[in-house]
Backbone as CSV, one residue per row, in Angstrom:
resi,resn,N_x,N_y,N_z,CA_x,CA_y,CA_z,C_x,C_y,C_z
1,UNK,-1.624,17.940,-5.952,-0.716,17.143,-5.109,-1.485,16.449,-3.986
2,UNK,-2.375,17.211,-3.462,-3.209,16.738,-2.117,-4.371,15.277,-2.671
3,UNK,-4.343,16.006,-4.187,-5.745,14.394,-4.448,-4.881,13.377,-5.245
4,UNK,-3.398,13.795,-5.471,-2.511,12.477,-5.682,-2.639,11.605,-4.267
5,UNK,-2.052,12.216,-3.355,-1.853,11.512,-1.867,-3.305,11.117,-1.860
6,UNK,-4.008,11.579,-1.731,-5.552,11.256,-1.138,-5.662,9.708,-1.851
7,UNK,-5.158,9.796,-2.927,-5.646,8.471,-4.286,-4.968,7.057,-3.885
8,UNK,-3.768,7.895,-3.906,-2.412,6.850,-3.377,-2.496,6.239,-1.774
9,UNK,-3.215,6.571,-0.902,-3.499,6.823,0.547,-4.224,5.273,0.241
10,UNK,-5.518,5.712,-0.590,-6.495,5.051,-0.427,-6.100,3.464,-1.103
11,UNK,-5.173,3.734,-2.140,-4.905,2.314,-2.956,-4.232,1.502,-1.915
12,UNK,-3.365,2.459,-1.250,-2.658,1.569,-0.297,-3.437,0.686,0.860
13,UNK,-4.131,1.339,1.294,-5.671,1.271,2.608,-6.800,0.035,1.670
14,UNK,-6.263,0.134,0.074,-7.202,-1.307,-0.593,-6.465,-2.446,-0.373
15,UNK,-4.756,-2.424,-0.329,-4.133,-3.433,-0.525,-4.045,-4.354,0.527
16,UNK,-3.817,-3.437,1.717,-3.925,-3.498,3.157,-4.622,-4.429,3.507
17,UNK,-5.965,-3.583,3.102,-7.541,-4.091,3.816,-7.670,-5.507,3.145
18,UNK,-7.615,-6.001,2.084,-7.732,-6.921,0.749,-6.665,-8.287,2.228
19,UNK,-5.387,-8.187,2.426,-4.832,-8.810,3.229,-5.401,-9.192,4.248
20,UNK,-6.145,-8.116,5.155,-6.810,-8.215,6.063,-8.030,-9.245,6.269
21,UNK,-8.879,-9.008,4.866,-10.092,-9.660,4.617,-10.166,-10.867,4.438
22,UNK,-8.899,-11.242,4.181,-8.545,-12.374,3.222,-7.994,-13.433,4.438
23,UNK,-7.430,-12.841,5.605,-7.091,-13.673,6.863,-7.786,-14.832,7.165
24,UNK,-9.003,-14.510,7.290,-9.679,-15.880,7.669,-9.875,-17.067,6.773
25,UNK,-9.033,-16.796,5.441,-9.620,-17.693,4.849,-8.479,-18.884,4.963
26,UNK,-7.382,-19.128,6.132,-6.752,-20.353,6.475,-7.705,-20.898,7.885
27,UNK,-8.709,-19.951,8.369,-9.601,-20.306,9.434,-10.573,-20.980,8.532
28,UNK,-11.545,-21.374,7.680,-11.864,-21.467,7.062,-11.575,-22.949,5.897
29,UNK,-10.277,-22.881,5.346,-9.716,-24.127,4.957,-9.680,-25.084,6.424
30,UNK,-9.617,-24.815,7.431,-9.501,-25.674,8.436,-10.842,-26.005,8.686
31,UNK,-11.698,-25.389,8.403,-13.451,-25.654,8.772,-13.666,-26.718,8.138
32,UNK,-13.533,-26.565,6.252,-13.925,-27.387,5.225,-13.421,-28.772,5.229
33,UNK,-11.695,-28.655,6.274,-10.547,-30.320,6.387,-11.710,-30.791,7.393
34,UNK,-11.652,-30.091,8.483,-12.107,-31.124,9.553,-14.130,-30.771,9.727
35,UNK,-14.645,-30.272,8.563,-15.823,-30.418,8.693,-16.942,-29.725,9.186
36,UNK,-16.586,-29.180,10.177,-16.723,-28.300,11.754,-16.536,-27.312,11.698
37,UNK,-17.180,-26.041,12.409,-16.974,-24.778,12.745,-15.825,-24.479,14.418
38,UNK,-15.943,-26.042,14.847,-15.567,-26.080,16.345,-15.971,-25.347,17.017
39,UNK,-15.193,-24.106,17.503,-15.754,-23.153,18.390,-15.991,-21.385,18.189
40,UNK,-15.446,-21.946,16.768,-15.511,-20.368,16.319,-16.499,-19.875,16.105
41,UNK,-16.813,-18.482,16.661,-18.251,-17.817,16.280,-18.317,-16.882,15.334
42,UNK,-19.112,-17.410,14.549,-19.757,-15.881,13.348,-19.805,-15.042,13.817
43,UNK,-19.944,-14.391,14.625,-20.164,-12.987,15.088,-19.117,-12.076,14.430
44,UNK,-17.739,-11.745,14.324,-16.847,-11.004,13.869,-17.045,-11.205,11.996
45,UNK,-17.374,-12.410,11.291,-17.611,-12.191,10.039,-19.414,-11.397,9.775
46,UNK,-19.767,-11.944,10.217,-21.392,-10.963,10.039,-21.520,-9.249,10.869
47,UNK,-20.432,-9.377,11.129,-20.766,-7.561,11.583,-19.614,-7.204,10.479
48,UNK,-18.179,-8.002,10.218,-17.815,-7.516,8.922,-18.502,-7.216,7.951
49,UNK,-19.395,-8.191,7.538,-19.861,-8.234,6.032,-21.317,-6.923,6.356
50,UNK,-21.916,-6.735,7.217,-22.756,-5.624,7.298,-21.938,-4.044,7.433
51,UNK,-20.402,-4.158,7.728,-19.363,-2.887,7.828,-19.195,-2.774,6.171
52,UNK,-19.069,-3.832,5.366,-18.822,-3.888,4.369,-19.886,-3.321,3.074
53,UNK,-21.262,-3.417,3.702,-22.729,-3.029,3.074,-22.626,-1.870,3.349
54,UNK,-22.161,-0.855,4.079,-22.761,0.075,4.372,-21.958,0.783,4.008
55,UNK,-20.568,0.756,4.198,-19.523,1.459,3.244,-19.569,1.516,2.059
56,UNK,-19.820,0.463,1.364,-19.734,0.040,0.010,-21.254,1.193,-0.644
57,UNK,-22.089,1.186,0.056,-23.184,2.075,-0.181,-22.770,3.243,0.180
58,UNK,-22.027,3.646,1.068,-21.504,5.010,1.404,-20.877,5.707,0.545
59,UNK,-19.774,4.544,-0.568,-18.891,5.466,-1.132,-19.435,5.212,-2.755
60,UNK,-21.097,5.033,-3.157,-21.187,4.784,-4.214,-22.065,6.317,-4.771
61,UNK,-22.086,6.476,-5.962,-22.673,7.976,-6.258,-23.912,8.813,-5.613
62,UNK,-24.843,7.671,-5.303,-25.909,8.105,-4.657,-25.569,8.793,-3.128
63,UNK,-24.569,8.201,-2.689,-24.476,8.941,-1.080,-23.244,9.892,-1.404
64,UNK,-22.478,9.844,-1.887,-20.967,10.164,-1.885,-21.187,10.990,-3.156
65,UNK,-20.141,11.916,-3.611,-20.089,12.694,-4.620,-19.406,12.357,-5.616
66,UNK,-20.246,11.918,-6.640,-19.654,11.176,-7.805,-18.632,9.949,-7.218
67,UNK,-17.563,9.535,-7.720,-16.602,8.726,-7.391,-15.509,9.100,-6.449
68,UNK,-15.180,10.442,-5.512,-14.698,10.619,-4.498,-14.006,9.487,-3.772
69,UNK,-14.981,8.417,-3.516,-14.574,7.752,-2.309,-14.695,6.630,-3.064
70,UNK,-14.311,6.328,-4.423,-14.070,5.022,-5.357,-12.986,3.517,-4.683
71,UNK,-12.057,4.212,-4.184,-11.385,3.387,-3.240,-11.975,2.224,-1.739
72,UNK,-12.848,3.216,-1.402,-14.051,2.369,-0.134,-14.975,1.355,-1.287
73,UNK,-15.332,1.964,-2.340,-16.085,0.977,-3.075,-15.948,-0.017,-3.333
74,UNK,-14.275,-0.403,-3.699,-13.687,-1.284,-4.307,-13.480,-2.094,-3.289
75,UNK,-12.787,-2.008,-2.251,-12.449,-3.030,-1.129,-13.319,-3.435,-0.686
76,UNK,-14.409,-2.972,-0.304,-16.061,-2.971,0.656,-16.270,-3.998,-0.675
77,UNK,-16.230,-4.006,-1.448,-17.239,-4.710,-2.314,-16.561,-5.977,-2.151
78,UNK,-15.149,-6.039,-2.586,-14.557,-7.202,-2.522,-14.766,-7.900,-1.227
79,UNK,-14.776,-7.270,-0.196,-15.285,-7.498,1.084,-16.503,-8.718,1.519
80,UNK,-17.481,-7.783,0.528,-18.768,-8.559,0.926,-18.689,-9.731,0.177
81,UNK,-18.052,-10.251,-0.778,-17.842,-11.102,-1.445,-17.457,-12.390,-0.568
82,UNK,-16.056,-11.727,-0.172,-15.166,-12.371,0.960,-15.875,-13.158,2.269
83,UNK,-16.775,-11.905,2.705,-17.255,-12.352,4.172,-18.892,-13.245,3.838
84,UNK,-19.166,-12.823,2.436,-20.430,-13.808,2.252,-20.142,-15.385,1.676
85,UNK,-18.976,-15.408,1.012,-18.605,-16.837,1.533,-18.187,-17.726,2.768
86,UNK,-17.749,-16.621,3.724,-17.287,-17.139,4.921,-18.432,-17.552,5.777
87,UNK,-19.458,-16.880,5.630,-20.936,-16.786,6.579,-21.425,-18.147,5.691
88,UNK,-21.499,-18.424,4.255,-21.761,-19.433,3.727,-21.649,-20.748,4.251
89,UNK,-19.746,-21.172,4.218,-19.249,-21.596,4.672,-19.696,-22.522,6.379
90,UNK,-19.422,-20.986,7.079,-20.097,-21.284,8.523,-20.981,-22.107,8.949
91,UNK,-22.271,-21.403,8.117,-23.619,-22.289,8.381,-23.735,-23.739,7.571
92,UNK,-22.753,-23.565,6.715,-22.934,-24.754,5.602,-22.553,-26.103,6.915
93,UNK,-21.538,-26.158,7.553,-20.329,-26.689,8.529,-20.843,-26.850,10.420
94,UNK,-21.876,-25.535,10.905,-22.068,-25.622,12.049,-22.960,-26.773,12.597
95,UNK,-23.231,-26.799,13.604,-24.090,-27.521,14.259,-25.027,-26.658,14.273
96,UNK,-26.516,-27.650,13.906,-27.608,-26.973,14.383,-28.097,-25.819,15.298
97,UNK,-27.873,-25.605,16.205,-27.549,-24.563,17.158,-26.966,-23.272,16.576
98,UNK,-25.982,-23.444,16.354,-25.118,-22.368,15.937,-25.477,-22.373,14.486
99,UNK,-26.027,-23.009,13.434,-26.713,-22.593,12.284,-28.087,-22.020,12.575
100,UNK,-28.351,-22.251,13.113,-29.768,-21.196,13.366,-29.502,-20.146,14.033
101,UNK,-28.400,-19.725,14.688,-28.024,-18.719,15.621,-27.276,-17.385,14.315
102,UNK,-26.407,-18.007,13.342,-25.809,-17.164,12.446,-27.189,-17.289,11.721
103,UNK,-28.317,-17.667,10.873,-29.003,-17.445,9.992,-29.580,-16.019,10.755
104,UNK,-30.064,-16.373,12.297,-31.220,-15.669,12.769,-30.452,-13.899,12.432
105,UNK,-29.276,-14.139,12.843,-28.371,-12.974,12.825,-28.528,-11.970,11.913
106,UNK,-28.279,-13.083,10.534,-28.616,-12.113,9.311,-29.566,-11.231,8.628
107,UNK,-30.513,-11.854,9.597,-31.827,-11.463,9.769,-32.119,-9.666,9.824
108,UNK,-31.578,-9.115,11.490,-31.888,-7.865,11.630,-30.729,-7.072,10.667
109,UNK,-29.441,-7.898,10.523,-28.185,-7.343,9.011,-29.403,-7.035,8.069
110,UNK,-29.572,-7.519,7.325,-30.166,-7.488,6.280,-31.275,-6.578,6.124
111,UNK,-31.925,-6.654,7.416,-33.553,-5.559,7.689,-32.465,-4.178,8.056
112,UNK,-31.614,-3.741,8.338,-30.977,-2.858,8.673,-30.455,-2.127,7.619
113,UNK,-29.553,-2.933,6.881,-29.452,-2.527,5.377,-29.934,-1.789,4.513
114,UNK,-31.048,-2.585,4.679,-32.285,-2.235,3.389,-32.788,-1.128,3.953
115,UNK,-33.324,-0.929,4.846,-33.725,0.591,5.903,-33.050,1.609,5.734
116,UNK,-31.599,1.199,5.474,-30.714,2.199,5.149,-30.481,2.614,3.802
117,UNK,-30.516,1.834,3.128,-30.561,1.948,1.465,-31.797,2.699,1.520
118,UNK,-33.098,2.577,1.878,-34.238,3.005,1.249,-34.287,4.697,2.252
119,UNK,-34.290,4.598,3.473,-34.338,6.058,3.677,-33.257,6.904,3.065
120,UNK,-32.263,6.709,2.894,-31.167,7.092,2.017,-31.173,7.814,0.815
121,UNK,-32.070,6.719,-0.234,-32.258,7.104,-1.234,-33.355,7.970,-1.990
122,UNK,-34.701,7.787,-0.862,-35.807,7.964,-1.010,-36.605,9.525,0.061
123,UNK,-36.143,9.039,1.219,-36.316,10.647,2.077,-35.445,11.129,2.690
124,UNK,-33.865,11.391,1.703,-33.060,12.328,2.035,-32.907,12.588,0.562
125,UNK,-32.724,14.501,0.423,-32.620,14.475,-1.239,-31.419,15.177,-1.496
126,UNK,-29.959,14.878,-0.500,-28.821,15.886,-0.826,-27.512,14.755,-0.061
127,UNK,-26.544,15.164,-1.190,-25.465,14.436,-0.521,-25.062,14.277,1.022
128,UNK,-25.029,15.612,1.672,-24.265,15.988,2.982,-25.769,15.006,4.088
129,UNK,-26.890,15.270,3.233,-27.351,14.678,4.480,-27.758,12.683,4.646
130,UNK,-27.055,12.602,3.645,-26.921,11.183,3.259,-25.748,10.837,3.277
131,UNK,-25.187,11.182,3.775,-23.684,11.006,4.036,-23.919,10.812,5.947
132,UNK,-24.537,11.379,5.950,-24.308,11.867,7.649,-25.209,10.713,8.111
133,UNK,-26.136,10.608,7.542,-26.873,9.394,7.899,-26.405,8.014,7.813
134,UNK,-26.231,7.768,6.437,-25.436,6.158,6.169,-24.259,6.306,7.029
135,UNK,-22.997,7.153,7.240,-22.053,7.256,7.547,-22.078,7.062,9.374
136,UNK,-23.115,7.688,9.703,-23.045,7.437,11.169,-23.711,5.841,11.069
137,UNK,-24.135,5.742,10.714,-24.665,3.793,10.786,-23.371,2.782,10.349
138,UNK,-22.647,3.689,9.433,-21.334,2.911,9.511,-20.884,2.963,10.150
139,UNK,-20.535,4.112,11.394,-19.495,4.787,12.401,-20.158,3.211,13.031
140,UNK,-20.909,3.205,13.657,-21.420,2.339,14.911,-20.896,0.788,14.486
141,UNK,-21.022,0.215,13.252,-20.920,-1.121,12.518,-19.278,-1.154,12.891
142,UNK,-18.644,-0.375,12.123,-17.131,0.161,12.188,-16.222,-0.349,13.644
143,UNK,-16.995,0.654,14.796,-16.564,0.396,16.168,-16.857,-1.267,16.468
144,UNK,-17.945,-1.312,15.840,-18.122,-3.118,16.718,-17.481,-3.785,16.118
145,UNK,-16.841,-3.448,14.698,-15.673,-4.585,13.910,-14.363,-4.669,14.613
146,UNK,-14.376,-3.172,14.826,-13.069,-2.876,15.338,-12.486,-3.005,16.829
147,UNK,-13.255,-3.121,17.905,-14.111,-3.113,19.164,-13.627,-5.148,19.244
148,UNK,-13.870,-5.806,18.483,-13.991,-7.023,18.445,-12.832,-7.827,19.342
149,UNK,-11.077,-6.835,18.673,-10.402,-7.534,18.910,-9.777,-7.594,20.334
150,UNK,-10.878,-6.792,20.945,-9.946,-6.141,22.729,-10.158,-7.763,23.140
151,UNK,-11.127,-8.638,23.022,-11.682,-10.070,23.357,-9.866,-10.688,23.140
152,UNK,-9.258,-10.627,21.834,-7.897,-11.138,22.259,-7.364,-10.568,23.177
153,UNK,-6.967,-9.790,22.589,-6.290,-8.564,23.915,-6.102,-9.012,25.437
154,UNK,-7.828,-9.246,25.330,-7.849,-9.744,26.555,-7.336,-11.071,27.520
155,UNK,-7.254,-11.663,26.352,-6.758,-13.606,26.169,-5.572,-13.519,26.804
156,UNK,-4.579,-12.790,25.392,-3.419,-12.744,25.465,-2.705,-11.916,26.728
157,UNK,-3.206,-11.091,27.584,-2.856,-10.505,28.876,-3.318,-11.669,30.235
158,UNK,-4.381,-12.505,30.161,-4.654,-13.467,30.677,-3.632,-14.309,31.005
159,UNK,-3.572,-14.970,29.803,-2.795,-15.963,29.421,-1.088,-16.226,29.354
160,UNK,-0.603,-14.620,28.690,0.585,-14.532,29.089,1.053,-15.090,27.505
161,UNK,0.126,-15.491,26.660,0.119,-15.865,25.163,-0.035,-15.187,24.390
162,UNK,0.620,-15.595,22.968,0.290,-15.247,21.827,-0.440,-15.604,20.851
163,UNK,-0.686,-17.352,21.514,-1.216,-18.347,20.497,-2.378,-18.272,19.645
164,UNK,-3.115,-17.459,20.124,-4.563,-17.180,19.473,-4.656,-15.767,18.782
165,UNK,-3.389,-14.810,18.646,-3.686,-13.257,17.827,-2.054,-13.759,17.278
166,UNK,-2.404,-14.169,16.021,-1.504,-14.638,15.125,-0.956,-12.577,14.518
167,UNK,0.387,-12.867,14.480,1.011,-11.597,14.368,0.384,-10.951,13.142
168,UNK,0.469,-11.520,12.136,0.028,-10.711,10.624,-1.169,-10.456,10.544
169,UNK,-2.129,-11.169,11.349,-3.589,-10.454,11.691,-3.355,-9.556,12.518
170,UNK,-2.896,-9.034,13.140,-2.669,-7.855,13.931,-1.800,-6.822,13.102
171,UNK,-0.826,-6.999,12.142,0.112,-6.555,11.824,-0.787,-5.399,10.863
172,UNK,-1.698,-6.329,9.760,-2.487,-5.689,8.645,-3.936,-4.982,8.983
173,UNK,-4.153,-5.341,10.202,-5.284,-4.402,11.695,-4.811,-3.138,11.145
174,UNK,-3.699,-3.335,12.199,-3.205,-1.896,11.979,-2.683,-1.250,11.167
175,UNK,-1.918,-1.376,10.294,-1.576,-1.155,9.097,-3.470,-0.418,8.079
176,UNK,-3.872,-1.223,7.805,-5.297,-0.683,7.314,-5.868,0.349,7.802
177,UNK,-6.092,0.047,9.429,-6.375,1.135,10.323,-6.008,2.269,10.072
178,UNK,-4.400,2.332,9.833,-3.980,3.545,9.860,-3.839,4.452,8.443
179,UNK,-3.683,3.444,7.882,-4.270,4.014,6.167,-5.053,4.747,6.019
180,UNK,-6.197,3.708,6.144,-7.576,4.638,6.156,-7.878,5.979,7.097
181,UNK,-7.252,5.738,7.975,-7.535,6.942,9.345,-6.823,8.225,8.418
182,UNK,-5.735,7.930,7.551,-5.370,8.915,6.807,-5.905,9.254,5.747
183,UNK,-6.634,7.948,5.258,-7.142,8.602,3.970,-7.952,9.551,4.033
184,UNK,-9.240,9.222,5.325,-9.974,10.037,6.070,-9.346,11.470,6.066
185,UNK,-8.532,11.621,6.424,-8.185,12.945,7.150,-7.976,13.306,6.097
186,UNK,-7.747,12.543,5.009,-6.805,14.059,3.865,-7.894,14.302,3.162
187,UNK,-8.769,13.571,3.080,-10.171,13.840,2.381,-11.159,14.445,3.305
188,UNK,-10.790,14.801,4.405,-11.563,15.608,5.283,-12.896,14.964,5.575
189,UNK,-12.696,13.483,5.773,-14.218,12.888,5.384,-14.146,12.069,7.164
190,UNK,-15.041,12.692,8.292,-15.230,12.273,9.700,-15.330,11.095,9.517
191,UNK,-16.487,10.214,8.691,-17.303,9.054,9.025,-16.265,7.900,8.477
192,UNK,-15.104,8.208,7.278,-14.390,7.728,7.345,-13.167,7.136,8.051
193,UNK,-13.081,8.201,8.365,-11.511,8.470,9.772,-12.066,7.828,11.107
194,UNK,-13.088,8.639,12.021,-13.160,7.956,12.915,-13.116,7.025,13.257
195,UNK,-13.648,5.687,12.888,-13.607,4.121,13.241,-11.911,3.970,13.584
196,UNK,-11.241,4.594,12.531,-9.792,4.168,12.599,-9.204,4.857,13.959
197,UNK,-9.819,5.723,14.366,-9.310,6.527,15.263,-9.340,5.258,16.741
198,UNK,-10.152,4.410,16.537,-10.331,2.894,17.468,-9.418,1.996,16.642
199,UNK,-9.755,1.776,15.461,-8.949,0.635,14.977,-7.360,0.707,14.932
200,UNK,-7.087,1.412,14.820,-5.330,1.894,14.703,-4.908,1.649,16.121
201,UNK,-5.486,2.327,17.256,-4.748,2.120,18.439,-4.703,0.131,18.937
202,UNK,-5.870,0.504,18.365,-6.317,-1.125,18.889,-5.136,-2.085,17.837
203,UNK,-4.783,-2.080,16.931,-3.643,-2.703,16.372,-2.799,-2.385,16.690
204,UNK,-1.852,-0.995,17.301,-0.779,-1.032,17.694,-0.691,-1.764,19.205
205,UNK,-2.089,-1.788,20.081,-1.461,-2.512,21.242,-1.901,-4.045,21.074
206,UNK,-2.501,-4.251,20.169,-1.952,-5.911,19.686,-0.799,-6.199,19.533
207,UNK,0.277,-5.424,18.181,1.331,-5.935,18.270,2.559,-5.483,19.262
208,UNK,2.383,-4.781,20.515,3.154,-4.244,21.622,3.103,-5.384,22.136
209,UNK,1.367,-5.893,22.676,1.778,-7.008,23.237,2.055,-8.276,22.468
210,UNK,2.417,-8.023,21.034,2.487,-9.327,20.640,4.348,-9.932,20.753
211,UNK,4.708,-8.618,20.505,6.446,-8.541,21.017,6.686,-8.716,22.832
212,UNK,5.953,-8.255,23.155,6.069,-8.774,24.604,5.941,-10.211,24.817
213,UNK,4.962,-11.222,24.479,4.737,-12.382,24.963,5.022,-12.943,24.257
214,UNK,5.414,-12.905,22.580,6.093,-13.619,21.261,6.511,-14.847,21.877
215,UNK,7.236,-14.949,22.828,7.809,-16.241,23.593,7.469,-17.481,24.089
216,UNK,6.405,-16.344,24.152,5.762,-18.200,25.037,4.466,-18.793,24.206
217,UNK,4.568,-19.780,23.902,4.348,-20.199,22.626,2.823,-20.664,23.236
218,UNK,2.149,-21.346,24.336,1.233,-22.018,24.766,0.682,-21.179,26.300
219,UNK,-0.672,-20.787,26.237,-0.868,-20.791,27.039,-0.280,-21.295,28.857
220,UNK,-0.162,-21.115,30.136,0.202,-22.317,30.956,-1.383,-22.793,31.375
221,UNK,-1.172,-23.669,32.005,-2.386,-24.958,32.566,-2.376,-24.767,33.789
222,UNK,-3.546,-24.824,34.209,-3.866,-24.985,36.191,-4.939,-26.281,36.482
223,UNK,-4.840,-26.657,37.305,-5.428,-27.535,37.769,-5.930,-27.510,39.118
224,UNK,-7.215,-27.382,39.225,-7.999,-26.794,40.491,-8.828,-28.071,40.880
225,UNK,-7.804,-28.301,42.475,-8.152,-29.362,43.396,-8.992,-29.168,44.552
226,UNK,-9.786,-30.118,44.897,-10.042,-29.576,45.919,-9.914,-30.325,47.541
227,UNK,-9.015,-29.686,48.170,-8.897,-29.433,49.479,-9.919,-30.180,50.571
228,UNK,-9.970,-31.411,50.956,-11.223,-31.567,51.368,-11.278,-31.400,53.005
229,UNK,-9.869,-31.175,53.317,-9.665,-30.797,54.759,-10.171,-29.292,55.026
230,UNK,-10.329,-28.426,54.009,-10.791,-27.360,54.199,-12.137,-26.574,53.262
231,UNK,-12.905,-25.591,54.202,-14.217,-25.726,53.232,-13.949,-25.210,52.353
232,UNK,-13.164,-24.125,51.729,-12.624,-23.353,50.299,-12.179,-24.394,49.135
233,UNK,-12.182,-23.546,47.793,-11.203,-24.022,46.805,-9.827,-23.640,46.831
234,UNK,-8.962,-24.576,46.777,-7.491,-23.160,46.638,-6.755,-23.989,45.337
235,UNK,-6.321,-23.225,44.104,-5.677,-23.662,42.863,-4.242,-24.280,43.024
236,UNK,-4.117,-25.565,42.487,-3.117,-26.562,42.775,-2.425,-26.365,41.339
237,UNK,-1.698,-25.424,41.143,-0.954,-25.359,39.863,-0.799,-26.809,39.280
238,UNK,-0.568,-27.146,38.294,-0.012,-28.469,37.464,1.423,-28.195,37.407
239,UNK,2.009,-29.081,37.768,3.534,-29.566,37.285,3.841,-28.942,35.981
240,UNK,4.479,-28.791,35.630,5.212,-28.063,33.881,6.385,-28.427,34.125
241,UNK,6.390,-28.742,32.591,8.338,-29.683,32.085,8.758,-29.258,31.515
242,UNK,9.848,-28.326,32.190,11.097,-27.717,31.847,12.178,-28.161,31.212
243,UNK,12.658,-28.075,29.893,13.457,-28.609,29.449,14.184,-30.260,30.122
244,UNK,12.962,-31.038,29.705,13.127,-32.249,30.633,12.893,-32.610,32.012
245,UNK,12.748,-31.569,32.967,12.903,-31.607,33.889,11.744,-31.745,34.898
246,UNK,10.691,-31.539,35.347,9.424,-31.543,36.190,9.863,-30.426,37.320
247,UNK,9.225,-29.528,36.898,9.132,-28.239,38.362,8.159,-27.950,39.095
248,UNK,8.282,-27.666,40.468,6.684,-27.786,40.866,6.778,-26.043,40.545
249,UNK,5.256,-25.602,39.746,5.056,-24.349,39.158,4.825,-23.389,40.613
């Protein structure tokens, strides 16, 4: 009964995650219309797609026990698929600058990887201690994926907006998060669970505040004048139009 749930836990935590992964790819159709990366930074897809290497190696026979953790395999893989077209994409689209900034990136990804694959396979000779190894290198990858989204968080408490943490990216955050945090637990597996133990909270207070500010659709605007009768700056709100109307803010 316990490795039905464990199975079923995990299919669900694929379907989830699969939604999740798959988000950016209307960020993305907008790259390819208008050409441009604009202002978006690689950074959140290249620490994905290295969360995605290391799991995907975590839950394959050599680290993991036999097929145990067949479920991390499957999504992680589809994963790297996902996020190595997106990094494609990126650099294909950026400006110079920022294409040499994501290549350079991939750089220590990739030397990190392989470091990990090879001590892994080569001078550790037992599951538990290859588990503990790859798995804590995931723990750390994990937190910085997950770690990523306080940057909205932060926007949207700023701002008083929603406009930039679109609900169903937050919705399937957490949702995944919490999957996995269970699948973890019923499989008694730390390196799994923990990350979620960040990612889960961190999606439920996305969508707390996403029901809180749901309303207001746009950021507001300020406009900072300056005073020349006095030596300071002091912020001259902008006018805003109220259902027709002009209010001083």
């Amino acid at each position: 009964m316990g490795g039905m749930l464990h199975a079923t836990v995990g299919i669900m935590g694929n379907a989830a995650s699969l939604l999740l992964y798959a988000a950016p790819i209307l960020t993305f159709k907008r790259v390819i219309k208008k050409r441009s990366t604009e202002e978006f930074s690689c950074v959140p897809y290249i620490i994905a797609f290295l969360n995605c290497l290391l799991y995907t190696w975590y839950g394959l026979p050599v680290v993991s026990r036999g097929f145990e953790n067949f479920p991390v395999i499957t999504i992680n893989a589809i994963g790297i698929v996902l996020e190595t077209s997106f990094i494609f994409t990126y650099i294909w689209f950026a400006l110079p600058e920022r294409k040499k900034t994501a290549i350079l990136m991939m750089v220590p990804v990739t030397v990190l990887f392989t470091m990990t694959v090879f001590v892994s396979s080569f001078l550790l000779h037992d599951h538990r201690h290859r588990k503990v190894f790859v798995g804590t290198i995931g723990l750390v990858a994990s937190i910085s994926m997950y770690s990523s989204p306080l940057i909205a968080v932060k926007e949207v408490i700023k701002t008083r907006s929603v406009e930039f943490m679109p609900f169903y990216l937050s919705f399937f955050s957490f949702l995944a998060s919490s999957l996995w945090l269970a699948y973890g637990l019923l499989g008694r597996d730390l390196f799994l669970a923990a990350p979620n133990f960040l990612g889960s909270p961190v999606g439920l207070l996305q969508l707390i505040l996403y029901f809180i500010y749901r309303k207001n659709k746009a950021a507001p605007e300020e406009l900072h004048e300056i005073d020349l009768n006095k030596n300071d700056l002091k912020t001259v709100p902008k006018q805003q139009e109220v259902n027709g109307r002009k209010l001083d803010a």
